[in-house]
C-alpha positions, -999 to 999 in steps of 0.1 A, spaced: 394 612 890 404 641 872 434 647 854 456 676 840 484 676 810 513 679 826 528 715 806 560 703 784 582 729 765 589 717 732 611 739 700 588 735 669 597 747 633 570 753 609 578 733 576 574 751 543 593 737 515 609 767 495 626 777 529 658 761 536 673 749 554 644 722 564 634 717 606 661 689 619 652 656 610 633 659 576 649 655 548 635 648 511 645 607 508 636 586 477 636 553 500 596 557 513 569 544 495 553 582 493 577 604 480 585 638 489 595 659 527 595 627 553 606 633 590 621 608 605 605 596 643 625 592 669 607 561 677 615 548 644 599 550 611 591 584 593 561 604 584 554 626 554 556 664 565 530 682 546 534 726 536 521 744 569 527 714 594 550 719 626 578 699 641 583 693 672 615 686 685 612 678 727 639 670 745 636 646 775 672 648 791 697 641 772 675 626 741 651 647 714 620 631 698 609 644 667 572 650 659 547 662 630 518 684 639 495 701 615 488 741 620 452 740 635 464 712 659 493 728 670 476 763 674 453 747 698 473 732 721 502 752 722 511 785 736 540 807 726 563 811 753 578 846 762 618 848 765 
């Protein structure tokens, strides 16, 4: 059988760190073992967000998870939606 990505609409922010304010849901903590720009996963946990990267927020009814995507990743499997 073949099967086919279901097409989601997600917001995504690209992360640079001079710019402020930051994409919701990073945030620049001391309390991770690697420090610097972490975003914290909806699932739990966080992930270092790295100059360039997107994030993702999707919302799924009334709850948004947060995601980190670099630039070449997101590019390709993304498409910019017209208003």
């Amino acid at each position: 059988m073949r099967y086919r990505k279901r097409p989601v609409v997600v917001t995504a922010e690209r992360f640079w760190s001079r710019l402020r304010p930051w994409p919701t849901g990073v945030c620049d903590c001391d309390k991770h073992p690697r420090h610097g720009p972490h975003l914290h996963l909806s699932e739990g946990g966080a992930t270092q967000v790295f100059e360039g990267d997107w994030v993702i927020t999707e919302e799924r009814g009334l709850l948004r998870f947060f995601s980190r995507i670099d630039h070449d990743t997101f590019t390709a499997e993304y498409e910019v939606l017209e208003a």
